[in-house]
N, C-alpha and C positions, 0 to 999 in steps of 0.2 A: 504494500500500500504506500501508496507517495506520501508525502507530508506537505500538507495544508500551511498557508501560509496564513497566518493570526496575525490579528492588531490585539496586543494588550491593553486592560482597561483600566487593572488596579498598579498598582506600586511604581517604583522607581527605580532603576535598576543604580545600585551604588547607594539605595540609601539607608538609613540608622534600624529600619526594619527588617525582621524576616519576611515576611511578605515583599520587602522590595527586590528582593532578588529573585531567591525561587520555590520559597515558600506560598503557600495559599494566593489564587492569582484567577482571577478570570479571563476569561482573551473572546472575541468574537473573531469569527470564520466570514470568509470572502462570500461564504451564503448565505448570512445572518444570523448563524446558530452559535454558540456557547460553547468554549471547552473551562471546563475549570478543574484547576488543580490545588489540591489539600491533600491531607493525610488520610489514608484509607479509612474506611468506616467497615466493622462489620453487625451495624444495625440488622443486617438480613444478607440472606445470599442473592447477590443481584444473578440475570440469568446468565445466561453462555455469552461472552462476548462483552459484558459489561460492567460495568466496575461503581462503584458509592465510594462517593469522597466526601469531606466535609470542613466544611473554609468558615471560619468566623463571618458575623456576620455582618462586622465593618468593613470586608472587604466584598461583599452584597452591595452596600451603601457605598461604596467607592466605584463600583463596576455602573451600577444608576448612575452617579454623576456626573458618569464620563458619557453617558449618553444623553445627559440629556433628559432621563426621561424625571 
């Protein structure tokens, strides 16, 4: 599978956070869709092929800001 090219929405790279490198991070997709990255979750087993993360939820409120909405 190729690798998509992402705009990130949260953090800063180089700055005083984890999240601004490569900790917990949202990124939107050249389609409109969402990849986000956090530390695994296993709230439940997701199915074949899919995976549960889980990102505080200032970086939710950071990933909005940067859109806009």
């Amino acid at each position: 599978m190729a690798r998509e090219e992402l705009t990130r929405l949260t953090g800063q790279a180089g700055g005083p956070e984890c999240d601004d490198d490569d900790c917990p991070n949202v990124y939107r997709t050249k389609r409109g869709s969402f990849v986000v990255q956090g530390d695994v979750s296993d709230a439940f087993t997701a199915p074949a092929g899919e995976a549960l993360v889980e990102i505080p939820e200032h970086v939710l409120r950071e990933a909005v800001r940067a859109l806009g909405w």
